[in-house]
C-alpha positions as CSV (number, residue, x, y, z in Angstrom):
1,X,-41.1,-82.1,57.3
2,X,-38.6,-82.6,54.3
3,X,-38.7,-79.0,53.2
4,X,-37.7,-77.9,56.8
5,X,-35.7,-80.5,57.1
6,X,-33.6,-80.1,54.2
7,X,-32.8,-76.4,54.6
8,X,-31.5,-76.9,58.1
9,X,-29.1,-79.5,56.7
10,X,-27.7,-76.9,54.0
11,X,-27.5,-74.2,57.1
12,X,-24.8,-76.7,59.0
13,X,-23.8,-78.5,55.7
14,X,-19.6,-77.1,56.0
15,X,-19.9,-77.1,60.3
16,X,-18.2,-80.4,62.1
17,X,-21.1,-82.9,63.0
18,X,-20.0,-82.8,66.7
19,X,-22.5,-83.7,69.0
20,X,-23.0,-80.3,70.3
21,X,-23.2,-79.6,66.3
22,X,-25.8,-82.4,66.3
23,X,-27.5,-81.2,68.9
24,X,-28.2,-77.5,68.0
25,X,-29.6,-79.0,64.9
26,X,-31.9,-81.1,66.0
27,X,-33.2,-77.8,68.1
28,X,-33.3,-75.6,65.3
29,X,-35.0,-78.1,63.5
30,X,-37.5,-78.9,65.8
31,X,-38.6,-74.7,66.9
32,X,-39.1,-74.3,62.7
33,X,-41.4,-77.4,63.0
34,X,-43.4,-75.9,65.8
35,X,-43.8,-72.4,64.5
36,X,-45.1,-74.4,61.3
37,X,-47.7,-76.8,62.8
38,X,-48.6,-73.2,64.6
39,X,-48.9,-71.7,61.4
40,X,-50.8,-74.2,59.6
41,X,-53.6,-74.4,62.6
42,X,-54.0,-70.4,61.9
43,X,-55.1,-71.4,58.4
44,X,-52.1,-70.9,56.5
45,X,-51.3,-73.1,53.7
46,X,-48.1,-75.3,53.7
47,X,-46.5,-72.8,51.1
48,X,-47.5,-69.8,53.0
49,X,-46.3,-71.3,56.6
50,X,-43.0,-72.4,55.1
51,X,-42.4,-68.8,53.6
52,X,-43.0,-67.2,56.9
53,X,-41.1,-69.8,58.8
54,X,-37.9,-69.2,56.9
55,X,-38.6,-65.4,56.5
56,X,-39.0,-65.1,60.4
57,X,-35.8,-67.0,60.5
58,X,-33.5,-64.5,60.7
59,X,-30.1,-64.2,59.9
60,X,-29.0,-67.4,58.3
61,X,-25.5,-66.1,58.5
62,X,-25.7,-65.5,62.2
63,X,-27.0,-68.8,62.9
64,X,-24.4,-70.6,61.4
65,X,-21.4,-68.5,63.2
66,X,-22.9,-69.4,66.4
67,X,-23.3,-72.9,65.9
68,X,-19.6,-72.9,65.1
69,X,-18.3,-71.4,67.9
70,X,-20.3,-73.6,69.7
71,X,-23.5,-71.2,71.1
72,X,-26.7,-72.0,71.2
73,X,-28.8,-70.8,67.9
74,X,-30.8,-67.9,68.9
75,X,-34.2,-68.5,67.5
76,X,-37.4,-67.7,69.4
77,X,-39.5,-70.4,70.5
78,X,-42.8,-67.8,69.4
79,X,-41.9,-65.2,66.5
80,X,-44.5,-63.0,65.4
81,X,-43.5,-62.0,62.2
82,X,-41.1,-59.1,63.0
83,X,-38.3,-61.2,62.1
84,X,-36.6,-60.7,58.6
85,X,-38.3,-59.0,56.2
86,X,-35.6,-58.8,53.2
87,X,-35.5,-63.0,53.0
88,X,-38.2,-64.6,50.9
89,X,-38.7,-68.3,50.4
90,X,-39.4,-69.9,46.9
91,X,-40.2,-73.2,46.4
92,X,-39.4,-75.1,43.1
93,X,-42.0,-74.1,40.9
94,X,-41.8,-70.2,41.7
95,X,-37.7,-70.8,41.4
96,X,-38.6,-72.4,37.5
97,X,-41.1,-69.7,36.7
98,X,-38.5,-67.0,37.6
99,X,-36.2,-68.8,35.3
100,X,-38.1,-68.9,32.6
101,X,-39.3,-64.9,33.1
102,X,-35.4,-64.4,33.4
103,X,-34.5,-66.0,30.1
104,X,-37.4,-63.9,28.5
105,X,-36.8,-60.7,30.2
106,X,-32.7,-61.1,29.4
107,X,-33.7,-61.3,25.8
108,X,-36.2,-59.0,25.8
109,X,-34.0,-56.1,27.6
110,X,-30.5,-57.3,25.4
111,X,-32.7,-56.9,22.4
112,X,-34.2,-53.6,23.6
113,X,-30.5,-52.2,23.8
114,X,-29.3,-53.5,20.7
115,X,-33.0,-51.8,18.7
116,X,-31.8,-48.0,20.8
117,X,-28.1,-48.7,19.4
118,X,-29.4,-49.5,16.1
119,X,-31.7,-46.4,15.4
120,X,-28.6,-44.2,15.0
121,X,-27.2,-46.5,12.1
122,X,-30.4,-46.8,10.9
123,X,-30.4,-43.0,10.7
124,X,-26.9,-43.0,8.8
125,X,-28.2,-45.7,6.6
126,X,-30.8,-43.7,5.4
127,X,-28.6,-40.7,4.9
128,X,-26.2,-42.8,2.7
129,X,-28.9,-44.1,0.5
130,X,-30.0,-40.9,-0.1
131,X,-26.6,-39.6,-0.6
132,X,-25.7,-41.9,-3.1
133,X,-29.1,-42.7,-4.9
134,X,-31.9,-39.6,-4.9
135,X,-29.2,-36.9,-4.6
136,X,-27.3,-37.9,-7.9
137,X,-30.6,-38.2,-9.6
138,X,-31.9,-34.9,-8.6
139,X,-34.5,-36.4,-6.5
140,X,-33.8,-35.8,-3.3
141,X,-35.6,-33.5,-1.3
142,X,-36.6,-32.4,2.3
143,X,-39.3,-34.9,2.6
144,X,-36.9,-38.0,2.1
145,X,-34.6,-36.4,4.5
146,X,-37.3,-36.3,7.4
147,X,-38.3,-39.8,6.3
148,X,-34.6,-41.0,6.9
149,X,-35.7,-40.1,10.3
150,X,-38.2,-42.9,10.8
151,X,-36.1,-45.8,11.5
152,X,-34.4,-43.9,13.8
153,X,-37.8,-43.4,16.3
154,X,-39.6,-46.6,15.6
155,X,-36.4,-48.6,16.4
156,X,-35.5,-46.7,19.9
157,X,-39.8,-47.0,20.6
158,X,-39.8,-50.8,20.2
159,X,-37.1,-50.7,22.7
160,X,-38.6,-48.8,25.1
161,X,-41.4,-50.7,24.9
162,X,-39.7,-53.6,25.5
163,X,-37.7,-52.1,28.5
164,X,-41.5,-50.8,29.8
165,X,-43.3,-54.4,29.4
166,X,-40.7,-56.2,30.9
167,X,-39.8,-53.9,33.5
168,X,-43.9,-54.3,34.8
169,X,-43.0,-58.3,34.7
170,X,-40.4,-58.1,36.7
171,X,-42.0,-56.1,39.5
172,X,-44.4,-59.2,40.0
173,X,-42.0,-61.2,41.4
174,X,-41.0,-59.2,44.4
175,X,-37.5,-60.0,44.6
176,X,-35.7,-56.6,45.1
177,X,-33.7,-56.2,48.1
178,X,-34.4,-59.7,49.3
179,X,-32.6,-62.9,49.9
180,X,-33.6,-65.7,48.0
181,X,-34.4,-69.0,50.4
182,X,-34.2,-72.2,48.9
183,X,-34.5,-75.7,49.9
184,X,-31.3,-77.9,49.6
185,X,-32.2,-79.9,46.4
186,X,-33.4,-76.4,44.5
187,X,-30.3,-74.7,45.6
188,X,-27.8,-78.3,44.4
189,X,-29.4,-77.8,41.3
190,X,-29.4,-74.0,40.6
191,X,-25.6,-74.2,41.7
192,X,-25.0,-77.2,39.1
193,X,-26.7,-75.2,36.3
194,X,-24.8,-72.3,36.9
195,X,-21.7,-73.7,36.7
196,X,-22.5,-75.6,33.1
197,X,-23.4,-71.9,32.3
198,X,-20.3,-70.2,33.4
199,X,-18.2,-71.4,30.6
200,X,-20.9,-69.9,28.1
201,X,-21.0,-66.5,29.3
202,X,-17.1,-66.3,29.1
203,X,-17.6,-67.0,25.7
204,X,-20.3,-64.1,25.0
205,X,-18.3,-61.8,27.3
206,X,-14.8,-62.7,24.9
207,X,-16.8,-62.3,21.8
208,X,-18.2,-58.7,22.8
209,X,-15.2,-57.1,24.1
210,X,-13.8,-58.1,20.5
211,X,-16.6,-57.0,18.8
212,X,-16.3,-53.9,21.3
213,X,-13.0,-53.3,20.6
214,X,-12.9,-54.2,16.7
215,X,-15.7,-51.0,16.4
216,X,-13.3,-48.5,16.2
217,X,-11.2,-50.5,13.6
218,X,-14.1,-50.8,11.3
219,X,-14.7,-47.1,11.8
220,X,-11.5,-46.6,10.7
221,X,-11.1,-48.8,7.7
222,X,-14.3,-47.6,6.2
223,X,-13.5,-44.0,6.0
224,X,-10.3,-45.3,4.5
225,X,-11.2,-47.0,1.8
226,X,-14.8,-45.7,1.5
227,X,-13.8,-41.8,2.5
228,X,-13.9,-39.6,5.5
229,X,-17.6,-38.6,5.0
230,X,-19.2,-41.7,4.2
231,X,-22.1,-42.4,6.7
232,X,-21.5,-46.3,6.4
233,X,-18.3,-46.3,8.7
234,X,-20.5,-44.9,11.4
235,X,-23.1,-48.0,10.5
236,X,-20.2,-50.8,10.9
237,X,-19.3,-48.9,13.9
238,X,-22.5,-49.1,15.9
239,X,-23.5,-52.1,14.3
240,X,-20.7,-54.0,16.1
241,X,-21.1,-52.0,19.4
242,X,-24.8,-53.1,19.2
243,X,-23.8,-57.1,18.6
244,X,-20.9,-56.6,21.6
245,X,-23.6,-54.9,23.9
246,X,-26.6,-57.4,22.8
247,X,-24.4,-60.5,24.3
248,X,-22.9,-58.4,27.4
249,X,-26.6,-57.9,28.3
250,X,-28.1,-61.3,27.1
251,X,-25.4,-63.3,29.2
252,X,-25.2,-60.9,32.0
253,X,-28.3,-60.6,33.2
254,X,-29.1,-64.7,33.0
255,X,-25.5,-64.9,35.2
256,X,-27.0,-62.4,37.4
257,X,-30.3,-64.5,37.6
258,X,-28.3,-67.3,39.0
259,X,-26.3,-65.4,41.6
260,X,-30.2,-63.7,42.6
261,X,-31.2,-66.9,43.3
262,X,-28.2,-68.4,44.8
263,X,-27.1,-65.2,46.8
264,X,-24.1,-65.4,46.0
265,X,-21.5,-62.8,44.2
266,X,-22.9,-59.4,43.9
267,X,-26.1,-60.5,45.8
268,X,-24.3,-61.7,48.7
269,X,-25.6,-60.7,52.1
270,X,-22.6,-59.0,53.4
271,X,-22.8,-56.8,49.9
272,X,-26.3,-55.7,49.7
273,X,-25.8,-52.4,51.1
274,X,-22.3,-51.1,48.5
275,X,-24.6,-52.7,46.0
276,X,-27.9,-50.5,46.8
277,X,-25.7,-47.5,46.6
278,X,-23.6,-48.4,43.6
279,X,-27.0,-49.4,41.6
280,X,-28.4,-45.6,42.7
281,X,-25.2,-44.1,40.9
282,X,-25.6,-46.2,37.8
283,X,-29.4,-45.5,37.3
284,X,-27.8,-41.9,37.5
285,X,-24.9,-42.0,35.6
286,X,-25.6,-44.8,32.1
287,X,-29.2,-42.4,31.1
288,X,-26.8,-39.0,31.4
289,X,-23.8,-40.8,29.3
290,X,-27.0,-41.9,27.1
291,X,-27.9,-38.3,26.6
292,X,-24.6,-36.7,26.7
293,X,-24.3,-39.0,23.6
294,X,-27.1,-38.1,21.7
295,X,-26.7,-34.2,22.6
296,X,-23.8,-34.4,20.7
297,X,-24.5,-36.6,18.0
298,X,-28.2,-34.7,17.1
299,X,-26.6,-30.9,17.9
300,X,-22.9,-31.4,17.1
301,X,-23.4,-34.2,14.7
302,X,-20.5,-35.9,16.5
303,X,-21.5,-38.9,16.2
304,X,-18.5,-40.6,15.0
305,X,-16.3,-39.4,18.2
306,X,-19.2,-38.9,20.7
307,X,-19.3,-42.9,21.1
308,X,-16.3,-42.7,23.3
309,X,-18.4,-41.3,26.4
310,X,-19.5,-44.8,26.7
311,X,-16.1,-46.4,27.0
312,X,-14.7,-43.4,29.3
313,X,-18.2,-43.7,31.7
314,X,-18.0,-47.2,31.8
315,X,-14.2,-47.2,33.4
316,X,-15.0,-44.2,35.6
317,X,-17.8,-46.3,36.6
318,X,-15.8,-49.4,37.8
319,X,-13.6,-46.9,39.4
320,X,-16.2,-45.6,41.9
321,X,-17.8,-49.1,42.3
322,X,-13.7,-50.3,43.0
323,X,-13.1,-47.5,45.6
324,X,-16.7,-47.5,47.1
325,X,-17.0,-51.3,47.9
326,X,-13.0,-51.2,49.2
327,X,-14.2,-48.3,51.4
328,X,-17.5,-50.3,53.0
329,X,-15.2,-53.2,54.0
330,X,-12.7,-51.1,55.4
331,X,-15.4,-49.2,57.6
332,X,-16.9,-52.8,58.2
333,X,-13.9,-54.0,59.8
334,X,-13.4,-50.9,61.7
């Protein structure tokens, strides 16, 4: 079968084609084809027998090492299903439907961030109009104060909401914690587009560390030239962070898509585990920076010097993640 056929050729694509080399490949190939046909006569369908060929594989990894070192693959002649659980296969239309959930979901989640970032200017927008237009009339009062307010809730809402519909798509797919199997042509072409996109995300990733870093500069000029108390230097300040943050995200998560799919970088097999653990931390410590942040701006009205938790939790961050993944291969190669 060409399916079959073709991931076995991408398993000893980079191994000599010895004759021994030749050999274990031919059996490889020919125990997948027999657990298939086996499959199929149990009333599986060809997409359902291929999935639970490859998934009963095993280590890919494994395989490979012994080939080159010139033992015999170990795959049972009759698996029963207890093979590998964390690998999935996914043919080429599931692989384009991901992508295009991806693309939507990246959006939807960069554009979710940018709305939470944007409520707090959209609260010190409101204050300066009311500072500068109903307070010199006379017309101000605590009503148009609350109503300043608004923005503020219905803009971090819409991103939860976001966060919430897309986080229920995303669970449909299945994909966490496994290894993405794909056939040799799916895979040629995945790695291809990825590459074209690399020089994109560079881009995005240049343009929002300046935009990152030019925040504080605009924060500064404004209450220069516009005075120390005027709410629009804290608008141009989380305006820019919300444009820097929007492309970090928008980028980010479509590279990550690719590396998902192509197991590669941080969804490489031999960095699953530092990355199950580093994920835990991060789901821990991005809300409480989140909330540490608005404490301080609501309570302390800080806002205008609370911003630099993010910066400070962000480095501390890529500390841990630095230390913890160079302590995992060091206990690896122990």
């Amino acid at each position: 079968m060409g399916t079959l056929r073709n991931y076995v050729d991408s398993i000893f694509a980079d191994l000599p084609k010895s004759a021994e080399m030749l050999r274990q490949k031919q059996e490889l190939l020919d125990r997948m084809q027999r657990r298939f046909d086996e499959l199929k006569a149990e009333g599986k369908s060809e997409h359902e027998a291929i999935g639970m060929v490859f998934a009963e594989l095993g280590d890919v990894d494994a395989i490979r090492d012994a080939a080159a070192v010139g033992v015999s693959a170990n795959v049972p002649e009759d698996v029963s299903g207890a093979g590998n659980e964390q690998q999935i296969y996914l043919s080429t239309e599931e692989v384009d439907a991901y992508l295009a959930h991806r693309h939507s979901f990246s959006w939807a989640i960069a554009t979710g961030v940018f709305l939470c970032i944007m409520g707090p200017a959209s609260l010190f927008l409101g204050q300066y109009l009311v500072d500068s237009f109903f307070r010199q009339q006379g017309r101000a009062s605590a009503l148009t104060g609350v109503l300043t307010m608004v923005p503020l809730f219905v803009l971090i809402a819409a991103g939860v909401v976001l966060f919430i519909l897309y986080g229920m798509r995303e669970d449909q797919f299945e994909l966490e914690n496994k290894h993405v199997v794909l056939d040799a042509a799916t895979y040629n072409r995945l790695k291809a587009e990825h590459k074209a996109f690399r020089p994109r995300l560079a881009t995005a990733v240049a343009i929002g560390v300046a935009l990152c870093i030019l925040a504080p500069v605009s924060l500064l000029l404004s209450a220069v030239f516009l005075g120390e108390d005027n709410k629009l230097s804290l608008v141009f300040l989380l305006s820019f962070v919300a444009i820097g943050v929007f492309l970090f995200v928008y980028y980010g998560t479509q590279d990550e898509t690719y590396e998902k799919l192509l197991s590669i970088g941080e969804f490489a097999r031999d960095r699953s585990e530092k990355n199950k653990m580093v994920g835990i931390v991060a789901g821990v410590v991005f809300p409480l920076a989140a909330a540490i942040y608005l404490i301080a701006g609501f309570v302390y009205a800080a806002w205008g010097s609370a911003w630099i938790i993010f910066p400070i939790t962000g480095i501390l961050f890529g500390i841990f993640a630095t230390v913890y993944s160079g302590y995992m291969d060091l206990k690896k190669r122990k």
